[in-house]
Phi, psi and omega in degrees: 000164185216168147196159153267000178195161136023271176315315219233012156259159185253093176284354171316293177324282197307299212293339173311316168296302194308285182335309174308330198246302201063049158220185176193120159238103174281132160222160214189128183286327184318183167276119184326296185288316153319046166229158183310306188311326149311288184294341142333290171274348167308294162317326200257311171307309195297314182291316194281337196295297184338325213264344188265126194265346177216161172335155153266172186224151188223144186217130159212160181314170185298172184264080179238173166261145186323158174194158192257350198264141187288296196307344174288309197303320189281340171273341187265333160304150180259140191213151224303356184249328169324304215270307174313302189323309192301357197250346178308314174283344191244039196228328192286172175292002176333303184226017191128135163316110180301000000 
């Protein structure tokens, strides 16, 4: 999912998803401190928590300095095994039965 603000997500969807799991793992290519996904999960803890059986968890690119060269930039994207790993903890007997 994407959005660009607020406004325009359709919380009908996330809260459907939350039921299925009662997890949230946001992930985003952005800068950890800089990102949309704060305010996201800001969001989602406020409407949500009852419903949540483990933390949310933010999964975001690496922590690099900005950069115009492809191989930093392509090492610093989260890419299908990144992303599996990060779900590994909130998926697991960790936070709950898988």
């Amino acid at each position: 999912m994407r959005w660009l603000n607020l406004v325009s997500i359709d919380w009908v969807t996330v809260e459907a998803n939350v039921e299925k799991s009662n997890r949230v793992l946001i992930v985003e290519q952005g800068l950890q401190q800089i990102s949309y996904g704060v305010v996201l999960a800001y969001a989602i803890r406020r409407r949500l928590f009852e419903r949540l059986d483990a933390p949310l968890e933010r999964f975001v690119g690496a922590e690099v300095p900005p950069s115009v060269s492809r191989v930093p930039e392509t090492t610093a994207l989260a890419n299908t095994d990144s992303v599996r790993a990060a779900l590994v903890p909130i998926t697991s007997d960790g936070h709950g039965a898988r």
